[in-house]
DRENDO-1510 file (C-alpha; in Angstrom, 1 decimal, always signed):
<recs>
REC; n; res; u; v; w
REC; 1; UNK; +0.0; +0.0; +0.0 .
REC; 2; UNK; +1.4; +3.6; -0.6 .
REC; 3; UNK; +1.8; +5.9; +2.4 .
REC; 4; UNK; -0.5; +8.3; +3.0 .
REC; 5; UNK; +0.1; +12.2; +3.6 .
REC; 6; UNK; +0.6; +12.4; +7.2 .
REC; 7; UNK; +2.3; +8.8; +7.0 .
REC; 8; UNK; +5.0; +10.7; +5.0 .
REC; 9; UNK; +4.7; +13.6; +7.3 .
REC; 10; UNK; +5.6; +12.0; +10.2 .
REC; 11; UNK; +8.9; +10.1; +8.2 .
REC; 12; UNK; +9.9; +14.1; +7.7 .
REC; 13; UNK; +12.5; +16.2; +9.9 .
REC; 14; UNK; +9.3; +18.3; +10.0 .
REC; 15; UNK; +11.4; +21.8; +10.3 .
REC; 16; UNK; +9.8; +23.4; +7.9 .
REC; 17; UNK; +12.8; +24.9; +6.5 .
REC; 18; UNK; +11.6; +25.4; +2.8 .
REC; 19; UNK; +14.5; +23.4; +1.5 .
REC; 20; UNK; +12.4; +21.9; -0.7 .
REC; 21; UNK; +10.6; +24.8; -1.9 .
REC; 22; UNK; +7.7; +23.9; -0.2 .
REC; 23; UNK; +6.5; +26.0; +2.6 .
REC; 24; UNK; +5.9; +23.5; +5.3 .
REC; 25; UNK; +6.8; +20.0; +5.4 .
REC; 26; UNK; +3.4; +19.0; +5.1 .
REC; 27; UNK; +3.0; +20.3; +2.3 .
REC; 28; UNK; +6.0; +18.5; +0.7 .
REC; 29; UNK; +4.2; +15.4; +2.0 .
REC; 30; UNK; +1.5; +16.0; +0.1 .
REC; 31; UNK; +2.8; +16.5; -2.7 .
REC; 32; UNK; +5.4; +13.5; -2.4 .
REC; 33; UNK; +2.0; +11.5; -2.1 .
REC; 34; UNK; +0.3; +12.9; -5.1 .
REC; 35; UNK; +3.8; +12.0; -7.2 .
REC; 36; UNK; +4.6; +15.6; -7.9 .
REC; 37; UNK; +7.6; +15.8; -5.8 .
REC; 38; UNK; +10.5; +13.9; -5.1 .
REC; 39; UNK; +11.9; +12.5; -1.7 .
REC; 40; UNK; +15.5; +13.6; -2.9 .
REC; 41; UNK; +14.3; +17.2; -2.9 .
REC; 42; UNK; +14.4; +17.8; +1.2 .
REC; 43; UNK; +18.3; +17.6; +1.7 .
REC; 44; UNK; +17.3; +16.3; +5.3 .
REC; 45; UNK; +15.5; +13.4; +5.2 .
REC; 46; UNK; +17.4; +10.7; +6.7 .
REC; 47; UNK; +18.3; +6.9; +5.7 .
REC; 48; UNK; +16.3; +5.0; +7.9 .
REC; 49; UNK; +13.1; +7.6; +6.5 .
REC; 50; UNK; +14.5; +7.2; +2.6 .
REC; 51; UNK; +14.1; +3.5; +3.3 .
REC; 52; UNK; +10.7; +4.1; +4.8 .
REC; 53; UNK; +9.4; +6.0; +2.3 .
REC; 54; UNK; +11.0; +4.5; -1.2 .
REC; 55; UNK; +7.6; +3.2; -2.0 .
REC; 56; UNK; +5.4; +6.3; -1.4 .
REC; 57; UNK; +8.5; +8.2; -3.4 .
REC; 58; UNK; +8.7; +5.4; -6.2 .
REC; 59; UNK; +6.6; +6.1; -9.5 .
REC; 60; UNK; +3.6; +4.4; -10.0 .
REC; 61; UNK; +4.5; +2.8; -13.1 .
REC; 62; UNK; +8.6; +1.7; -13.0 .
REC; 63; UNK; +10.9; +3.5; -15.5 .
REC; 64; UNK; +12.4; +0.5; -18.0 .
REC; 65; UNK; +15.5; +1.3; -20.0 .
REC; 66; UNK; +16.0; -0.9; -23.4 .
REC; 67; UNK; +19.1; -0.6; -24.9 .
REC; 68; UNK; +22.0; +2.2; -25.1 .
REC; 69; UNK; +23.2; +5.3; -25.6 .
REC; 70; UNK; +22.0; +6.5; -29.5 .
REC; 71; UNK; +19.7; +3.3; -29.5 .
REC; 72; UNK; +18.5; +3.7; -25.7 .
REC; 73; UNK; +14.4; +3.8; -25.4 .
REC; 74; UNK; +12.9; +4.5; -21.9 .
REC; 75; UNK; +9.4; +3.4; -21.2 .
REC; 76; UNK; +7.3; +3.7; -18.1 .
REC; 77; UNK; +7.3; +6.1; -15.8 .
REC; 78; UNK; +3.6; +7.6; -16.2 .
REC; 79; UNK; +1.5; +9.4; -13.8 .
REC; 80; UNK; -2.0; +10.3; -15.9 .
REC; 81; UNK; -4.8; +8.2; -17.0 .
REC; 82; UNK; -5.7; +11.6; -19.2 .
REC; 83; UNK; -3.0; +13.3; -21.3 .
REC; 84; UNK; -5.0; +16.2; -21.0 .
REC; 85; UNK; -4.5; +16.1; -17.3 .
REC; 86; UNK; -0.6; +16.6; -17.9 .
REC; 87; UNK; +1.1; +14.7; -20.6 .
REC; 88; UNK; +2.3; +11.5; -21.3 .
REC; 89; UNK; +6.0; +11.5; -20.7 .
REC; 90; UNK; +7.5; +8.6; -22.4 .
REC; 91; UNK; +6.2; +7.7; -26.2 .
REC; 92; UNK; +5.2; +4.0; -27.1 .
REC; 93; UNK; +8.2; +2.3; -28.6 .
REC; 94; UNK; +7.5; +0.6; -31.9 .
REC; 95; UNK; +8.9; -2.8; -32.6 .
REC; 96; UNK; +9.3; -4.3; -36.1 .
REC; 97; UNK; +9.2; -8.4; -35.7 .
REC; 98; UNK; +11.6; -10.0; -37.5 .
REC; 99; UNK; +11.7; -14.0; -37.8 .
REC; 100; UNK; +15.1; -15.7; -37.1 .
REC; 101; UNK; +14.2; -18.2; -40.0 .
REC; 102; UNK; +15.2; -15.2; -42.6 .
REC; 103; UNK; +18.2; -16.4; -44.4 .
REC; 104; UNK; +21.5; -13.9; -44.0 .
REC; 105; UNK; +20.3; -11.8; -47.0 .
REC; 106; UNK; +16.4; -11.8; -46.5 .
REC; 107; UNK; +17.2; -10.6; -42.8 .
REC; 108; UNK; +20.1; -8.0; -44.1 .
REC; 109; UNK; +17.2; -6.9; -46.3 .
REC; 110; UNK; +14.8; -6.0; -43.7 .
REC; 111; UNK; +17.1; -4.7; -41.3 .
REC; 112; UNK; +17.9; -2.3; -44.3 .
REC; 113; UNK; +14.3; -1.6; -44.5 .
REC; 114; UNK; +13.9; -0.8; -40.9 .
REC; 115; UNK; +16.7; +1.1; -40.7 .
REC; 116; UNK; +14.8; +3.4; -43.4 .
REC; 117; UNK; +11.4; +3.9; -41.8 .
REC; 118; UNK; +11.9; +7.8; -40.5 .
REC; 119; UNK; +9.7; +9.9; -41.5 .
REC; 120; UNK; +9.6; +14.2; -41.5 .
REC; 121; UNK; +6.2; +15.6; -40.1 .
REC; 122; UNK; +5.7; +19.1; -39.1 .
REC; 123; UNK; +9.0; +19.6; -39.4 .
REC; 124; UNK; +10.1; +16.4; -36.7 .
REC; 125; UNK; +11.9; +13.0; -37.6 .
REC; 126; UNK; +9.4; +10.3; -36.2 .
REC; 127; UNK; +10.7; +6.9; -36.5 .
REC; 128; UNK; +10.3; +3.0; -34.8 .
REC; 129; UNK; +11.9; +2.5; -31.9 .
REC; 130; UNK; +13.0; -1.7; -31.8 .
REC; 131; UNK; +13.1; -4.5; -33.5 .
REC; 132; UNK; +12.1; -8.0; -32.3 .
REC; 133; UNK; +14.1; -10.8; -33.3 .
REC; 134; UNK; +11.3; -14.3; -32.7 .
REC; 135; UNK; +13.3; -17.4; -32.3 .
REC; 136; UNK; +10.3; -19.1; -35.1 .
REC; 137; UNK; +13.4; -21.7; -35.6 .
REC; 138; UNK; +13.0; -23.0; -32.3 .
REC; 139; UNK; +16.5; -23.8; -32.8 .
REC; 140; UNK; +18.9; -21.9; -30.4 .
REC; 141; UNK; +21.9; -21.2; -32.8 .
REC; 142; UNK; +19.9; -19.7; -35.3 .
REC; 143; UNK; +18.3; -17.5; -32.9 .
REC; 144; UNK; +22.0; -16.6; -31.8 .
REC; 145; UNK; +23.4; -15.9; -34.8 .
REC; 146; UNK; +20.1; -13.2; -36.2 .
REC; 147; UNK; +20.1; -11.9; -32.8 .
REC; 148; UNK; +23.8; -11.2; -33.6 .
REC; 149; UNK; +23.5; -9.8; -37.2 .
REC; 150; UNK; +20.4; -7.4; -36.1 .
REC; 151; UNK; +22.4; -6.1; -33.0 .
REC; 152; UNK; +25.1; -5.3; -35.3 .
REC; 153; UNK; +23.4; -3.9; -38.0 .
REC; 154; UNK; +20.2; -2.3; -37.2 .
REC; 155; UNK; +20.1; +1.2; -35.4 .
REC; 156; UNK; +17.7; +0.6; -32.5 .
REC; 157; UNK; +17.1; -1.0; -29.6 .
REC; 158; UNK; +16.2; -5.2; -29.9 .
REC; 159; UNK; +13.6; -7.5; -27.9 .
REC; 160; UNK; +14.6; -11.0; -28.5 .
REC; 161; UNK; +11.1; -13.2; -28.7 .
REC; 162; UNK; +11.6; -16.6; -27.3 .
REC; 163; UNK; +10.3; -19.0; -24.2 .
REC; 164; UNK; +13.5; -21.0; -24.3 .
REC; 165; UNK; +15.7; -19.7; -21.2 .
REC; 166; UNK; +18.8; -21.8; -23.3 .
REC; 167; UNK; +18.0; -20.1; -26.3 .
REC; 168; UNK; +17.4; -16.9; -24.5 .
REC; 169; UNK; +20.7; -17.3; -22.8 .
REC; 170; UNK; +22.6; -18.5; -26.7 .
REC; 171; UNK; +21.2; -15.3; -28.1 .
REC; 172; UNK; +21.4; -12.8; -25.4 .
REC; 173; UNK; +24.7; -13.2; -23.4 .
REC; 174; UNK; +27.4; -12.1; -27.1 .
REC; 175; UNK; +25.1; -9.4; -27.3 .
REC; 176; UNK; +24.1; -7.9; -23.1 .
REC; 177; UNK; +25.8; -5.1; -23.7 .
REC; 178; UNK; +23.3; -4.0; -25.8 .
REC; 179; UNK; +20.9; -4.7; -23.0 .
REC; 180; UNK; +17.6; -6.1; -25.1 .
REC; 181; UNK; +14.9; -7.0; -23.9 .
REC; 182; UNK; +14.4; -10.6; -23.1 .
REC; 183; UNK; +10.6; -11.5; -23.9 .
REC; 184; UNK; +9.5; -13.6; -22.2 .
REC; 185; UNK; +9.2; -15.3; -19.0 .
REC; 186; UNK; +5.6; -17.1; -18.4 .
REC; 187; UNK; +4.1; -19.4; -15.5 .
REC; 188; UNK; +6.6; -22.5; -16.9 .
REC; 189; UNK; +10.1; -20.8; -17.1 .
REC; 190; UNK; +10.1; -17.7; -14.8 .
REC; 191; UNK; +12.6; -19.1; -12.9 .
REC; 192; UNK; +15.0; -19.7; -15.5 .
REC; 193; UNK; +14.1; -16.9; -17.6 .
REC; 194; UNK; +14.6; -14.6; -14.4 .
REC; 195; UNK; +17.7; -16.0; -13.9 .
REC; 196; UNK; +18.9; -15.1; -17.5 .
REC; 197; UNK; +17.7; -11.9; -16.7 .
REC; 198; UNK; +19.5; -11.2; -13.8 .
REC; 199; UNK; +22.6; -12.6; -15.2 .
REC; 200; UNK; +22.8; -10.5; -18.1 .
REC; 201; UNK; +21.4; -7.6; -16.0 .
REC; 202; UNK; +19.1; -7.3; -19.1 .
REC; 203; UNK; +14.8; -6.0; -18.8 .
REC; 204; UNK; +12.6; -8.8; -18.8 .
REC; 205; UNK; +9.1; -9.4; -20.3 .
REC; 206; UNK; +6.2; -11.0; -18.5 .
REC; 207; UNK; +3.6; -12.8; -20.0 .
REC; 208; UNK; +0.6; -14.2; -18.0 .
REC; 209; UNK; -3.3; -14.7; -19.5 .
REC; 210; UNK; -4.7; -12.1; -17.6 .
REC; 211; UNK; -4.0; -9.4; -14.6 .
REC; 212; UNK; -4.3; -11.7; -11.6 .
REC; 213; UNK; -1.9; -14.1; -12.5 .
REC; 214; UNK; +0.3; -11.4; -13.8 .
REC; 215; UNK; +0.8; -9.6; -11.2 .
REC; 216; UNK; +1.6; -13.2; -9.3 .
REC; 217; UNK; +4.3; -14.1; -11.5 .
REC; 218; UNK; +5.6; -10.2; -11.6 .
REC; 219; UNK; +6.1; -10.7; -8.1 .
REC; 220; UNK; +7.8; -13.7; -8.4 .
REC; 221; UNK; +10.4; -12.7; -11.1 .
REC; 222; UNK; +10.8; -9.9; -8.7 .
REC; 223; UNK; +11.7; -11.9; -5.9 .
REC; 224; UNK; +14.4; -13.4; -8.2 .
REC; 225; UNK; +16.6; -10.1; -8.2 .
REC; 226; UNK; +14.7; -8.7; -11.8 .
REC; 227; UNK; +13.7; -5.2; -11.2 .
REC; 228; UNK; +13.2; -3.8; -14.9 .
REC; 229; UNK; +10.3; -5.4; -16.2 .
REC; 230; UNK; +7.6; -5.5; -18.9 .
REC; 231; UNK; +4.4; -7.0; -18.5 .
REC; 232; UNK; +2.3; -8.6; -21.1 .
REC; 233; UNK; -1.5; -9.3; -20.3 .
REC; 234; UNK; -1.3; -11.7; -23.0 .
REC; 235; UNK; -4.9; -10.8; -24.6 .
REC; 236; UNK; -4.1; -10.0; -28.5 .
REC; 237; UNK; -8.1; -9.9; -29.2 .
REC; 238; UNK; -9.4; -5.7; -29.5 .
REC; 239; UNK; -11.5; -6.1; -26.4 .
REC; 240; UNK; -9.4; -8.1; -24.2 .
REC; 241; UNK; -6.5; -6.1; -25.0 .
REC; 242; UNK; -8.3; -2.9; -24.7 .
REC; 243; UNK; -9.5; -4.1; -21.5 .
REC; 244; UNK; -6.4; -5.7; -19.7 .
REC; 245; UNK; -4.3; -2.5; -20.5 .
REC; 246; UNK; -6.9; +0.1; -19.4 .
REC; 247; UNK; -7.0; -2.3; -15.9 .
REC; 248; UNK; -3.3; -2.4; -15.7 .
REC; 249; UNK; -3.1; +1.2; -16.0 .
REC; 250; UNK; -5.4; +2.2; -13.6 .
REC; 251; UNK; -4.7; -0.5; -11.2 .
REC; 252; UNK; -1.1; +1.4; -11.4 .
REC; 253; UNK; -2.4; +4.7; -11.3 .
REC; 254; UNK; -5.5; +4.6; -9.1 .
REC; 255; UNK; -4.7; +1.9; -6.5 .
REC; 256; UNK; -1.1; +1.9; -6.4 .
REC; 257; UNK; -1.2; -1.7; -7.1 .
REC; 258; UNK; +2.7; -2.4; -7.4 .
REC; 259; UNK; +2.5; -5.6; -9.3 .
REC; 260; UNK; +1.3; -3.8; -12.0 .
REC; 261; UNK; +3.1; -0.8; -11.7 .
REC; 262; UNK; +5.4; -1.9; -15.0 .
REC; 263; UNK; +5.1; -0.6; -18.7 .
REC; 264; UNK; +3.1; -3.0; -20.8 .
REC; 265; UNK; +4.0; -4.3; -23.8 .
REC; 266; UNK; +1.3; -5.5; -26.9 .
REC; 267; UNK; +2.4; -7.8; -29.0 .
REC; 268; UNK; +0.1; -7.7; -32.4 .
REC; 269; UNK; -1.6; -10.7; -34.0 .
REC; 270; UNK; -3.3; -10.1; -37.2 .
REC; 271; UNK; -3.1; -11.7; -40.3 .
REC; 272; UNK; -4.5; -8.4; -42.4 .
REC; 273; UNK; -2.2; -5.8; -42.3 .
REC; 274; UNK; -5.2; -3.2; -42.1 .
REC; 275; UNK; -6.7; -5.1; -38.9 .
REC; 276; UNK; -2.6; -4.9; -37.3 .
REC; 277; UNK; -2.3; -1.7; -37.6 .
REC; 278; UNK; -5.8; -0.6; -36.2 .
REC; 279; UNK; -5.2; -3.0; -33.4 .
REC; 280; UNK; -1.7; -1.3; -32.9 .
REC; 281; UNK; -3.0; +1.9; -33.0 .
REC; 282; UNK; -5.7; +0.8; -30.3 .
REC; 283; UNK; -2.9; -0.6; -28.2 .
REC; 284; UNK; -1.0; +2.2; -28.3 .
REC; 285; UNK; -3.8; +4.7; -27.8 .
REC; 286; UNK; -4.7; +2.6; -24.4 .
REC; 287; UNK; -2.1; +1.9; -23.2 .
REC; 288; UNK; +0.8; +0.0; -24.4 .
REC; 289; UNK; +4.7; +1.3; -23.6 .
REC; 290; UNK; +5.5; -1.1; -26.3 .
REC; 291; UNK; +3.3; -2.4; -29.5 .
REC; 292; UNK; +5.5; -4.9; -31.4 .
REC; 293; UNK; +4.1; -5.8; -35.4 .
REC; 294; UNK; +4.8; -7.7; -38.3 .
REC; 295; UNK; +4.2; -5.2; -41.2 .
REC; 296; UNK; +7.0; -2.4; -41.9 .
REC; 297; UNK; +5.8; -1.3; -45.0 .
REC; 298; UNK; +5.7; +3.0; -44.9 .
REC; 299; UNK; +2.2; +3.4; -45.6 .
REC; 300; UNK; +2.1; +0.9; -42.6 .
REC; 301; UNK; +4.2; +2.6; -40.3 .
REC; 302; UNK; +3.6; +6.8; -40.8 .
REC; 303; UNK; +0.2; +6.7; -39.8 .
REC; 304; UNK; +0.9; +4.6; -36.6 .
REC; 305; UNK; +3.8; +7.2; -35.7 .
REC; 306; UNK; +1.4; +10.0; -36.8 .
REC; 307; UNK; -1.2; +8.8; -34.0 .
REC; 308; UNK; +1.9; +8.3; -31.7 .
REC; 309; UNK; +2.9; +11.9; -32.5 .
REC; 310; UNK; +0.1; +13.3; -31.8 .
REC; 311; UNK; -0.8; +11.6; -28.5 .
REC; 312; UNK; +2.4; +12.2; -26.8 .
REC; 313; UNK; +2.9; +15.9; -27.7 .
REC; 314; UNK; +2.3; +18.1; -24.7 .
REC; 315; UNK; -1.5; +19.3; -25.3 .
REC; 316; UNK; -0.7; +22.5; -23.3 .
REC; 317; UNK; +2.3; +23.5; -25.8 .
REC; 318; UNK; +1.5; +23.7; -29.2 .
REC; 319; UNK; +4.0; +22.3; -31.3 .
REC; 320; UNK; +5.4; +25.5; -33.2 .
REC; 321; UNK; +8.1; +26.2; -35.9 .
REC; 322; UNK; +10.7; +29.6; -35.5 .
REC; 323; UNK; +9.0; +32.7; -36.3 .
REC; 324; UNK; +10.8; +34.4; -39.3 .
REC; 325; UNK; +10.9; +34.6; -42.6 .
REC; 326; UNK; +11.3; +31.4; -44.7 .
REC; 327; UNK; +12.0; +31.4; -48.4 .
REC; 328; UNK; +10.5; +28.8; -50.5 .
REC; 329; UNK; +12.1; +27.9; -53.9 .
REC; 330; UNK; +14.4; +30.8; -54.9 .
REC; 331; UNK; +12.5; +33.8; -54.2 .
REC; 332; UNK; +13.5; +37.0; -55.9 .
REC; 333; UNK; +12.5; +40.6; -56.0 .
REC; 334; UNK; +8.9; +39.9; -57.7 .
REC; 335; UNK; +8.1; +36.8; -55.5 .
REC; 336; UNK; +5.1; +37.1; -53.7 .
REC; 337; UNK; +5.0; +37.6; -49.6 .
REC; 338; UNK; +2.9; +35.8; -47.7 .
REC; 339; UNK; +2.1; +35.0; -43.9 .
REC; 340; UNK; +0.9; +32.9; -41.2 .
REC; 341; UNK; +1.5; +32.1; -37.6 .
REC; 342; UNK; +3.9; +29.6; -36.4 .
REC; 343; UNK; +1.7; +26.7; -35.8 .
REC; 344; UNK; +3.4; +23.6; -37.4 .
REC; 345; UNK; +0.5; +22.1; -38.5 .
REC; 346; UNK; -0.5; +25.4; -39.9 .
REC; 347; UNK; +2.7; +26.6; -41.1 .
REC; 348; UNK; +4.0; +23.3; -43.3 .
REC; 349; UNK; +0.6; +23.2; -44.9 .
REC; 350; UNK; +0.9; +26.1; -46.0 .
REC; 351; UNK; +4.8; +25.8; -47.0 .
REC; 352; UNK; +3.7; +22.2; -48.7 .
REC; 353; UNK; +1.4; +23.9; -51.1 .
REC; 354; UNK; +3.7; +26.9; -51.8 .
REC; 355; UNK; +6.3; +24.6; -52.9 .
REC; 356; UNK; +3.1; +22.5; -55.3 .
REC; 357; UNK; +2.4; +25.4; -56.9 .
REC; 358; UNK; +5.9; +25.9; -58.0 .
REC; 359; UNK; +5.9; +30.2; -57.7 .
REC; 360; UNK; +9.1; +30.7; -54.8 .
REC; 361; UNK; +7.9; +32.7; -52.2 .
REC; 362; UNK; +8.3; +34.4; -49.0 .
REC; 363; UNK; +6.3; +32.7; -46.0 .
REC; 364; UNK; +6.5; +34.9; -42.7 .
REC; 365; UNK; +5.5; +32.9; -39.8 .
REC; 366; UNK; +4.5; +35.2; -37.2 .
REC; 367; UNK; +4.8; +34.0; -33.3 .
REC; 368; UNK; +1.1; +33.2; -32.1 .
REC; 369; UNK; +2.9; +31.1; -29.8 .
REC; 370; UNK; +1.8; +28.2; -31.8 .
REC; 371; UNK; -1.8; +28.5; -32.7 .
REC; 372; UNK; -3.7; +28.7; -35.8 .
REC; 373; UNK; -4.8; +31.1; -37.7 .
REC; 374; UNK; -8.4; +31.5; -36.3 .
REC; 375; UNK; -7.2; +30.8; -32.4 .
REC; 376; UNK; -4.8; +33.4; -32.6 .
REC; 377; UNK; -7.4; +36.0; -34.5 .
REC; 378; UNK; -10.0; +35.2; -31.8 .
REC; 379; UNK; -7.3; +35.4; -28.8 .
REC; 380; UNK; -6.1; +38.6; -30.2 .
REC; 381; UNK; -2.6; +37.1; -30.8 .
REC; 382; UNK; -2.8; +38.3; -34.5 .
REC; 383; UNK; -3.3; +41.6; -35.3 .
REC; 384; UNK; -2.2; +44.4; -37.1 .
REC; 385; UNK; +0.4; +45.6; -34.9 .
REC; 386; UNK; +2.0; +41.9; -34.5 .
REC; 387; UNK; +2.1; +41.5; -37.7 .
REC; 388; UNK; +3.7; +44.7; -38.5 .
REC; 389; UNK; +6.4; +44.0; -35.7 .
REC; 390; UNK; +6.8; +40.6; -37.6 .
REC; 391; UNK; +7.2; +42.4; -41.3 .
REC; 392; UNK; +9.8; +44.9; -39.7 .
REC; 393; UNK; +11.9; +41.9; -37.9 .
REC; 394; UNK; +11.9; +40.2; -40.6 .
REC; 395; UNK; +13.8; +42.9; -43.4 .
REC; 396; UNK; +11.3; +41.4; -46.4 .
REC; 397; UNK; +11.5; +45.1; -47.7 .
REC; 398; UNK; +14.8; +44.7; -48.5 .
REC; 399; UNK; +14.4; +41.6; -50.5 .
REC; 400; UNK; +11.5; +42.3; -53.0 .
REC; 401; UNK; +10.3; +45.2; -55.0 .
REC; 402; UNK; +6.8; +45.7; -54.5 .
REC; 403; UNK; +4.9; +46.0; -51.1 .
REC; 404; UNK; +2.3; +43.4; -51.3 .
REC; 405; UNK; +1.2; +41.2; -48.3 .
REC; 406; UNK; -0.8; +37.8; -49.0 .
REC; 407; UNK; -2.9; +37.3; -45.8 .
REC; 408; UNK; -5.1; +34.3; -44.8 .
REC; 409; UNK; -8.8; +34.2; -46.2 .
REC; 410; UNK; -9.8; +33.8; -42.6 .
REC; 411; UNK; -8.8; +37.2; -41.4 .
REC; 412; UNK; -9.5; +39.4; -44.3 .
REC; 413; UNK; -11.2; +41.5; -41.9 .
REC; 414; UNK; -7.5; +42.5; -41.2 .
REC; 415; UNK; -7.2; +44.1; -44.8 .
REC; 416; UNK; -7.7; +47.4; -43.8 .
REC; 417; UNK; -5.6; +47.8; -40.7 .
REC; 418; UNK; -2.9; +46.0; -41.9 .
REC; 419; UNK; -2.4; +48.6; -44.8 .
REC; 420; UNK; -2.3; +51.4; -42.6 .
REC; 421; UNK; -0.3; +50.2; -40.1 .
REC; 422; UNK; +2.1; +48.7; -42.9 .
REC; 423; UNK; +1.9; +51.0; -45.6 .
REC; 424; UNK; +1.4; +47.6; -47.6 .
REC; 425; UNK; -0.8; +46.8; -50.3 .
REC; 426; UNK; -2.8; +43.7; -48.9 .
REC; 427; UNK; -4.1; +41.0; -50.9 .
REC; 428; UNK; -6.8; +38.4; -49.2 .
REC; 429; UNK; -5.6; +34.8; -50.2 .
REC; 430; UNK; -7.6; +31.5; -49.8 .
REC; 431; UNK; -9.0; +30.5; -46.5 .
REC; 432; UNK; -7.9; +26.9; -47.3 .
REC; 433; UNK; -4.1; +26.3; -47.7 .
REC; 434; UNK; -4.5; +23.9; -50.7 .
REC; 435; UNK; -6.2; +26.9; -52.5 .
REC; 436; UNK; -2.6; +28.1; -52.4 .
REC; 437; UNK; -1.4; +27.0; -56.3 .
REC; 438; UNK; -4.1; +28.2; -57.6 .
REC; 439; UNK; -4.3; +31.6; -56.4 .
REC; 440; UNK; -0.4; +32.0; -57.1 .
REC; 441; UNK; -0.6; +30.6; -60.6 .
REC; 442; UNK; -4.1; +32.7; -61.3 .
REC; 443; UNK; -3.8; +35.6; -59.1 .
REC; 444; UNK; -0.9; +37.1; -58.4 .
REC; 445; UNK; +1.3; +39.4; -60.2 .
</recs>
């Protein structure tokens, strides 16, 4: 059970000396109970109370590290049922599943492959995070040897897939140092598996069906010296799934359950790649630290990074590019001059159909602090005198001849203020960015 408030209170030196920051000691309990402080923050505290209080300081949900430095993913560590509450701190690793009965080229292949799957969105590299090496062989060599190959030629982290503690061991001790994941130990080789784990001082998967006896054999492995683990609920189905990892989470969260308090991991079944990647998407939506698939074609992979993106951006900090001028193409003196406000979303759209319509151009991204066009109108973060401060900053006069100023369709009711606070000729473009080619190809001059 976690301590309470005043349990943690009285563990305290209880000298109120604001240390911490907080003003009484109190309140540094309660807010070492509600997981928004840390015990390390009072430079008082003493051992025997450190001991006392490790649980009520630990996080709800353990932080797991799978491999190292450029390769390292960290998973775990959550505190929110509800992004919106906070944010989610540590993004769902992806992990491409590769089977160790690919022959050395076929495997070289698709480690190639992987390798490749990066994508640019909003002006961010999104990419997959592992891949999963499945001993499919059965035979322990073979797994040794792809375990080996991937390891030495893929760039991220690896999860071996096997319930063979010999094979386990074959595969993972030439390549510890790399510390992969070991998935998994179950109900019939914990103890073995735990003792590879330990061993190679590598994180270790656990896969029960269902919470209950999850959480026993999480204890149990635990008992065995592992402390990094992953737990699998072991339901591949939608609603099973859906429903063991919402459990887990709140269990976790809610209750403080410890057993539970590990990153789960969701390992896809599907034979469709369309029904994979929705149940991926699902998994990683609710709540998987790790969803690990078959398919790794790019039209597979973007949209599940896409919904990753978006789930594990900070919704209380817009994502936003640098607010200046950009030049599109090679603009010269007679290229037009456009702007909008430095919302990524917003902004690349924008930029993307500029570059379609093939005219260069001047895009000024004026500092909303990263909302759209609309938002900032209504919030009276765009105006006339912002965007006049922008135009000045950003020495456009000095690079074209004319003074004309494409504005968004959407605040045309600018049009007037603009010109006489700028002493610019304004132009009202499309509200819709992909209106953009058009209206430079048609319109301007």
């Amino acid at each position: 059970m976690a301590l309470t408030a005043m349990d943690i209170f009285k563990l305290l030196p209880r000298t109120n000396c604001r240390d911490c920051g907080q003003a009484t000691c109190l309140a540094f309990a309660m807010q070492i109970a509600q997981k928004k402080a840390k015990l390390e923050d009072c430079p008082h505290v003493s051992d025997e109370a450190k001991a006392a209080l490790g649980a009520a300081a630990a996080p709800p949900i353990a932080l797991v590290t799978i491999g190292t430095g450029d390769k390292k993913l960290e998973v775990g560590n959550e505190t929110q049922l509800f992004r919106h509450d906070e944010k989610f701190h540590h993004p769902c690793g992806i992990a491409i599943r590769l089977s160790d009965t690919l022959d050395a080229a076929a495997l070289d292949a698709a480690i190639e492959k992987t390798n490749a799957l990066e994508f640019t969105r909003v002006g961010l590299q999104i990419a997959i995070d592992l891949i999963a090496v499945d001993n499919e062989s059965g035979n322990a060599e073979t797994f040794a040897k792809a375990a080996a190959s991937v390891a030495a030629k893929s760039r991220f982290a690896l999860i071996l897939m096997t319930r063979s503690p010999e094979a386990m061991k074959a595969a993972a001790a030439p390549i510890a140092a790399h510390k992969p994941l070991l998935y998994a130990a179950d109900a019939d080789n914990a103890e073995a598996m735990a003792a590879v784990a330990k061993e190679l001082a590598c994180p270790l998967a656990v896969v029960a069906d269902g919470l209950e006896p999850l959480a026993d054999l999480t204890e149990k492995v635990k008992k065995a010296g592992v402390e990094q683990i992953v737990i699998d609920p072991g339901q591949r189905a939608m609603k099973g799934g859906l429903h063991a990892l919402t459990h887990s989470r709140r269990a976790a969260l809610k209750r403080q359950f410890r057993p539970l308090g590990h990153p789960p991991i969701a390992v896809v079944e599907a034979d469709d790649p369309f029904d994979e990647m929705m149940l991926a998407t699902t998994f990683l939506l609710k709540y998987a630290a790790i969803v690990v698939i078959r398919g790794c074609e790019p039209w597979e992979i973007l949209p599940l990074l896409t919904a990753r993106m978006n789930i594990y951006t900070d919704p209380q900090k817009p994502i936003q590019v640098e607010p200046k001028l950009y030049p599109v193409g090679e603009p010269g003196e007679n290229s037009p001059v456009m702007f909008t406000t430095n919302f990524s979303l917003t902004y690349y759209s924008v930029e993307g159909e500029v570059e379609a319509s093939r005219v260069p151009s001047y895009i000024l991204a004026v500092d909303t602090e990263g909302t759209s066009v609309l938002t900032a109108y209504s919030g009276d973060k765009l105006n006339e005198k912002i965007v006049k401060d922008a135009l000045d900053k950003s020495g456009v006069e000095n690079l074209v001849s004319h003074r004309k100023l494409i504005i968004p369709g959407y605040v045309a009711v600018l049009s007037g203020k603009l010109e006489e606070a700028t002493g610019w000729e304004v132009l009202v473009g499309p509200k819709e960015a992909s209106f953009i080619p058009k209206y430079l190809q048609q319109v301007w001059s």
